[in-house]
C-alpha positions in Angstrom: -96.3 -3.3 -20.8 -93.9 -2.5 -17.5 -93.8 1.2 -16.5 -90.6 3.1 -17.7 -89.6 3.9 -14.2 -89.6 -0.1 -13.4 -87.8 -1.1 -16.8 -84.7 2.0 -15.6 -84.7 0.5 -12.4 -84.1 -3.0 -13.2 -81.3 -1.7 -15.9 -79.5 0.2 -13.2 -79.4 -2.8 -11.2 -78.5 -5.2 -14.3 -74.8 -2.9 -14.8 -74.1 -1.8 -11.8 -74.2 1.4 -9.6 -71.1 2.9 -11.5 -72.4 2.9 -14.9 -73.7 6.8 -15.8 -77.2 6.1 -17.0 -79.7 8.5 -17.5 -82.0 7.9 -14.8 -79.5 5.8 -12.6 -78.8 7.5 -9.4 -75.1 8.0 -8.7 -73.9 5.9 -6.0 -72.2 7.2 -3.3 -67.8 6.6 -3.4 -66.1 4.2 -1.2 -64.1 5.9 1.6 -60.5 4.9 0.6 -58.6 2.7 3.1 -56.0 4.7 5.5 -52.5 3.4 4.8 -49.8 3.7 7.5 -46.2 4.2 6.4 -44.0 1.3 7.8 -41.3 2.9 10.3 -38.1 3.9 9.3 -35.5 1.1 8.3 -32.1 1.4 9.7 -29.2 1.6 7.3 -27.5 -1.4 6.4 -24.5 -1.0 4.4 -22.4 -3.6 6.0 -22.1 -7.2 7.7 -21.1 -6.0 10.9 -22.7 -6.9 13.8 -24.5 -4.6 16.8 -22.4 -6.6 19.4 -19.0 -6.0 16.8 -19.9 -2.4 15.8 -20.6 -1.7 20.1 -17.4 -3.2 20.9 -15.4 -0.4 18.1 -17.3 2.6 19.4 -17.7 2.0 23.1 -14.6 0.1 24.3 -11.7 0.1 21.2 -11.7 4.1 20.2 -14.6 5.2 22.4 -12.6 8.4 23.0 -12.2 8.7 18.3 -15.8 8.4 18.6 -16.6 10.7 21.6 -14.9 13.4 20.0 -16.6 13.2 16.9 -19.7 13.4 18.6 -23.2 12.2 16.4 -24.3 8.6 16.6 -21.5 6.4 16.2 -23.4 3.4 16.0 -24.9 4.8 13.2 -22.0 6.3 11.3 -20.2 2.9 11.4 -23.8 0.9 10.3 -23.6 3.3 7.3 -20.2 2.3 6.0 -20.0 0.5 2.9 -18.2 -3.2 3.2 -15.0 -1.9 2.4 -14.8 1.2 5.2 -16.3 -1.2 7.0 -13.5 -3.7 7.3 -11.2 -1.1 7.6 -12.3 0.2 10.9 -12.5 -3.4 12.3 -8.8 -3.9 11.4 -7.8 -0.2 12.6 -9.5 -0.8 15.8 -8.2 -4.4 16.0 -4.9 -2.9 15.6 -5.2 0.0 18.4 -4.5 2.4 15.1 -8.0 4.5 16.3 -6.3 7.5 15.7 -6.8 6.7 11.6 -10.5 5.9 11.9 -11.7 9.4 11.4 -9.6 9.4 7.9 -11.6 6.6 6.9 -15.2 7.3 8.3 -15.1 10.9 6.3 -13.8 9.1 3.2 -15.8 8.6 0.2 -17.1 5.6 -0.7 -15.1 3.2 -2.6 -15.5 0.1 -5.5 -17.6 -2.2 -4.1 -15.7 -4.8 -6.0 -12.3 -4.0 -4.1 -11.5 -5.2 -0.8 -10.3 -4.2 2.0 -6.6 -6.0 2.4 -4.0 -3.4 3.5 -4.3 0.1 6.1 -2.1 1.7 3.1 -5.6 2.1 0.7 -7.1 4.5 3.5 -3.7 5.5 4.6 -2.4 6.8 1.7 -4.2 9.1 -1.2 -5.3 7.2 -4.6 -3.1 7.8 -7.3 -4.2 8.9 -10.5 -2.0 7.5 -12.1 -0.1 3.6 -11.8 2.1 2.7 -8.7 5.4 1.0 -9.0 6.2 -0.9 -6.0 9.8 -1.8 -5.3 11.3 -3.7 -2.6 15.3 -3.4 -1.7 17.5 -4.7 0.9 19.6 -1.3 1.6 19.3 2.1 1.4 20.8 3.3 -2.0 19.7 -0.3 -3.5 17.1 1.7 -5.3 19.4 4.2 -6.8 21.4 2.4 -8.2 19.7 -0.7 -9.5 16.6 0.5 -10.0 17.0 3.9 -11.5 16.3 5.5 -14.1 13.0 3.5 -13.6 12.2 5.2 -10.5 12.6 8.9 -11.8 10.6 7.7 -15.3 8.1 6.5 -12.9 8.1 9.6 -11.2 8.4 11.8 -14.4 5.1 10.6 -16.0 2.8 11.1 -12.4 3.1 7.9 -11.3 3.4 6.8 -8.0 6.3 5.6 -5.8 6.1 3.1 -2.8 9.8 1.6 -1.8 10.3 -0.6 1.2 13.6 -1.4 2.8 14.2 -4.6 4.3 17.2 -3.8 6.4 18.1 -0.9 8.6 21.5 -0.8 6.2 23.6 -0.6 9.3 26.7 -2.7 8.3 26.7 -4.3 11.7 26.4 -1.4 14.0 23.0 -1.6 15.1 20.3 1.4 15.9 22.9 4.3 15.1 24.0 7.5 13.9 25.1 5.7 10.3 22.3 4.0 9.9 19.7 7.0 10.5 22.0 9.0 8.2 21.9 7.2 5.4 18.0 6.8 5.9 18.2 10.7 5.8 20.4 10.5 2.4 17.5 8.4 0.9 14.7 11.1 1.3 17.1 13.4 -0.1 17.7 11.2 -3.2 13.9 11.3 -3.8 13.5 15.4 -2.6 16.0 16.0 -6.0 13.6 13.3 -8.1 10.6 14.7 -7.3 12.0 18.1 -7.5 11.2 19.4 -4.2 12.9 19.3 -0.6 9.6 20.2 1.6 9.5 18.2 5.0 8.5 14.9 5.7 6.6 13.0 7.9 7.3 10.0 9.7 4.7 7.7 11.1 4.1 3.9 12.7 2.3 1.9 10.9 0.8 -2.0 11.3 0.1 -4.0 8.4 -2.4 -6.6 8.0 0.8 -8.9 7.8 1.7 -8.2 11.7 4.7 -6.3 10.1 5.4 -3.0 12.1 6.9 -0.8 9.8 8.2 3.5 9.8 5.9 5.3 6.9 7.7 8.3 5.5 6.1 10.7 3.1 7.0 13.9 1.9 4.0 16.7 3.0 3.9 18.1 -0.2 4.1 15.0 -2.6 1.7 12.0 -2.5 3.9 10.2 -5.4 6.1 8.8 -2.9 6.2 6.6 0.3 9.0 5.0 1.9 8.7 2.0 4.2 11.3 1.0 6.4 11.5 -2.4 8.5 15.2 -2.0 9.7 16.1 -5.4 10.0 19.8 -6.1 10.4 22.3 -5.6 7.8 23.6 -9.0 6.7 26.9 -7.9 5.6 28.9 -8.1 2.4 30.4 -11.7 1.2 28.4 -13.5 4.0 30.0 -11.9 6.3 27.8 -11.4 9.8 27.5 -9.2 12.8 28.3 -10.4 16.5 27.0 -7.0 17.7 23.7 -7.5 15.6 23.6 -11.4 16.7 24.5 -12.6 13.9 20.9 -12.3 12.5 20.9 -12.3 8.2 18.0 -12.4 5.6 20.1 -15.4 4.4 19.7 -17.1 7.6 16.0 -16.5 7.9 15.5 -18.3 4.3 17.9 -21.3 5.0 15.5 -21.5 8.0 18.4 -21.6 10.5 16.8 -18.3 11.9 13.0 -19.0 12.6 13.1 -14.9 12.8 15.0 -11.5 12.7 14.6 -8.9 15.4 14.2 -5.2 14.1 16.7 -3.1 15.1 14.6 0.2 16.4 11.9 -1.6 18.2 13.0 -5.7 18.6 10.0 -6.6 17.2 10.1 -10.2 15.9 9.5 -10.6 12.4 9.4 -14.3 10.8 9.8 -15.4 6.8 6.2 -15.9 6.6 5.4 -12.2 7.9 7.9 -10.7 5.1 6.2 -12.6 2.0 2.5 -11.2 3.4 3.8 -8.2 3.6 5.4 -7.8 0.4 2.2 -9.1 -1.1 -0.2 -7.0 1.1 1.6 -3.5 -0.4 1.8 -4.9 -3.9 -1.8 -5.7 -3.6 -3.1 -3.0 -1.6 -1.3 -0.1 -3.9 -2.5 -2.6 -7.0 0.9 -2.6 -8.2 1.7 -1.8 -12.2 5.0 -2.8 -11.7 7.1 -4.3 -9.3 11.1 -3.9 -8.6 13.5 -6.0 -6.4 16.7 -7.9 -6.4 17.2 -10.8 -9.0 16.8 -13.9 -7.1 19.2 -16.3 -8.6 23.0 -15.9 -9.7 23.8 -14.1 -12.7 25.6 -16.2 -15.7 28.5 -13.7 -14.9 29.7 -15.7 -12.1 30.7 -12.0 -9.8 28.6 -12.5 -6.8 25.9 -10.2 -5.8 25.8 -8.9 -2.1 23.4 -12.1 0.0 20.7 -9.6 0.9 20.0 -8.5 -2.4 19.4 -12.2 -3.4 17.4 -12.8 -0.4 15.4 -10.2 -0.6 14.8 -11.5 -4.3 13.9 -14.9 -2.7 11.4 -13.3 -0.7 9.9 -11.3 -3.2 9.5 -14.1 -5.5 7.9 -16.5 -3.3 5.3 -13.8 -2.5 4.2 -12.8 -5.7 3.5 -17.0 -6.9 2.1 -17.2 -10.2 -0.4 -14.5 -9.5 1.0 -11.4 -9.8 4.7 -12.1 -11.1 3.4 -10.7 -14.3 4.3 -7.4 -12.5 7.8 -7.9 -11.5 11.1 -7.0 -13.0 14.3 -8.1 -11.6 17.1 -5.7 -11.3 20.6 -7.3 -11.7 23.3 -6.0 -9.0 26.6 -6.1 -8.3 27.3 -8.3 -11.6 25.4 -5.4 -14.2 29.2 -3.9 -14.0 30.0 -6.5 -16.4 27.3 -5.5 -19.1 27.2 -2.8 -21.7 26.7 0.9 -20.7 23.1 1.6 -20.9 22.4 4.7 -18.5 24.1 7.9 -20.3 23.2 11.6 -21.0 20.0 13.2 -19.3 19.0 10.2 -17.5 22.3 9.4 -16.5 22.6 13.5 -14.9 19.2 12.7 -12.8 20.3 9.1 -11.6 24.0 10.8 -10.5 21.9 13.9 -9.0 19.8 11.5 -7.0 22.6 9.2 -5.8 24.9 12.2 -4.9 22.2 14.2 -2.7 22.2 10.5 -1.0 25.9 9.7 -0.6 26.3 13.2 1.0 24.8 11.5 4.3 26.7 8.2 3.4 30.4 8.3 5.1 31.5 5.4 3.9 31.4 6.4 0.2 33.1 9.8 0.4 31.6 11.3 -2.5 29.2 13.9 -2.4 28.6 15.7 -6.2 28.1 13.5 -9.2 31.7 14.0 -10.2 33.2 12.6 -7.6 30.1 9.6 -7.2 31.0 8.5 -10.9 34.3 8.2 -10.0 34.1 6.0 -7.2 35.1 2.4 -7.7 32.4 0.5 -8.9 29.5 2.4 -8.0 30.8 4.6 -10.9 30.1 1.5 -13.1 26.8 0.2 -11.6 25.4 3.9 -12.2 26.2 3.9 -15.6 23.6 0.3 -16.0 20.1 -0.8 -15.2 19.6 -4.5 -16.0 15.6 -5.2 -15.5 14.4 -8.8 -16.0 10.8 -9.6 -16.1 10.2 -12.2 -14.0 7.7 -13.8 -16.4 9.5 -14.2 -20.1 7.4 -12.1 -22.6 6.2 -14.3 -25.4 
């Protein structure tokens, strides 16, 4: 018979120096292996490049980025996709004094991109955006209110862009920048306020060059103006404006317009992406502008509200023409009254504060606006056609 000693001895071996057996020794613990972190990873949030992101902070806004001290390169490599492409585009467009707004913004949907300057530019709204397009100042008023004010009555938003600089053939002048003045004071009395304004350039995506105005105290409303020339009443042109018409521009005998303020040039193509970058870039609820065909009524409209219908219409394609609604001009004088008591008092109180700054219209108090010929009558109606048929 083996010794006990030798029988423990060949069991200890048999299951292993970890097994707690009487008699087994305890073995002595493997040092555990050193483990070295792995160095700090950059941030990545975006698909810009070193050489693209070097060229924005060193040579487009190197002095936006100098005074904001920090590590640029870093600051930019931490944007999500969407801030991102926003900075390329600002810097692209030598609009570096805006990059700042957008590198202290807070992130955004990673599902929306980036399309238009006017989503950094401009405060979300909390509520829907109507967008509204118009070939003359007082357009807006008077075919496309009370929608406007409703708009503006439930929170919504307000973005209204003027094609023309509404100049009835006089050019850059006194008129024209008057009744641009009579417009913010239409929307001061709808929005119930008559704080200052602030006027700014501003470059689209589209290449359009456009004025932004926006009250300092109100981020419901934005006006855009393009001041293209007025193409006159009837078909009538301007020798002292060259003869340039939205009409023209759509026939294609005019390849462009030239703006009035700045002689920028400004071709078909550049109108329908623009109207499409706002409508997309505010993500539009609704959308207002001139019908684009002749009524049934036979009374001719003015030719730059149906052009400015044309161009509206060909922007929006199948798309988004869910959103729009037509609003019928100078022929709604031949329909049924449907603007009357407390909407009718706001529409007057809006148009009046803008004929004030209007010579040509010599009314100045709703009284006296009603009673003008026709635009007494065209006050009194809002025709809205959608452009797609509900169902």
């Amino acid at each position: 018979m083996a010794h006990p000693r030798r029988w423990t001895a060949v069991l200890c071996a048999l299951v292993g120096a970890t097994a707690v057996i009487a008699g087994c020794s305890s073995p002595a613990s493997a040092p555990e292996p050193s483990i070295t972190p792995p160095p700090p990873q950059p941030v990545v949030a975006n698909d810009l490049t070193d050489e693209e992101i070097s060229a924005i902070v060193s040579e487009q806004c190197g002095p936006v980025f100098a005074a904001r001290g920090g590590d640029p390169v870093a600051e930019v490599r931490a944007l999500d996709q969407f801030r991102a492409d926003a900075v390329v585009f600002l810097a692209s467009s030598a609009q570096c004094d805006d990059i700042p707004t957008v590198l202290d913004g807070e992130s955004g949907d990673p599902a929306v991109p980036f399309v238009s300057p006017v989503q950094v530019l401009d405060p979300p709204c909390p509520g829907d955006t109507l967008v509204s397009f118009w070939a003359h100042y007082d357009d807006d008023l008077i075919f496309g209110n009370p929608e406007l004010d409703r708009a503006l009555q439930a929170g919504d938003c307000v973005r209204t862009f003027f094609f023309t600089y509404s100049d009835a053939g006089e050019g850059e002048s006194t008129y024209a920048s008057e009744r641009e003045a009579g417009i913010r004071a239409a929307y001061d009395v709808m929005r119930g306020s008559s704080g200052p304004w602030t006027d700014r350039t501003i470059q689209l995506a589209s290449g359009a060059v456009l004025t932004m105005s926006r009250p300092v105290d109100d981020d419901r409303i934005t006006l855009f103006f393009l001041r293209l020339p007025d193409g006159g009443l009837a078909g009538a042109t301007f020798e002292y404006t060259g003869e340039q018409t939205l009409t023209k521009l759509n026939s294609g005998e005019l390849l462009s317009l030239r703006t009035l303020d700045t002689g920028r040039s400004v071709s078909r193509a550049t109108l329908e992406k623009t109207v499409r970058e706002l409508i997309e870039g505010y993500d539009a609820a609704t959308v207002l502008t001139h019908q684009p065909t002749p009524s049934d009524s036979g009374t001719p409209d003015h030719p730059d509200h149906r052009a400015v219908g044309e161009i509206v219409s060909a922007a929006v394609a199948q798309d988004l023409a869910d959103r729009v609604r037509y609003a019928l001009g100078y022929p709604s004088d031949a329909q049924p009254v449907n603007v009357g008591d407390a909407e009718l008092a706001r529409k007057l109180a809006a148009f009046s504060a803008y004929a004030s700054h209007d010579p040509v219209l010599k009314c100045s108090d709703p009284t006296s606006c009603l009673r003008r010929v026709h635009f007494g009558d065209w006050l009194q109606r809002q025709y809205l056609t959608p452009a797609v048929p509900t169902p």
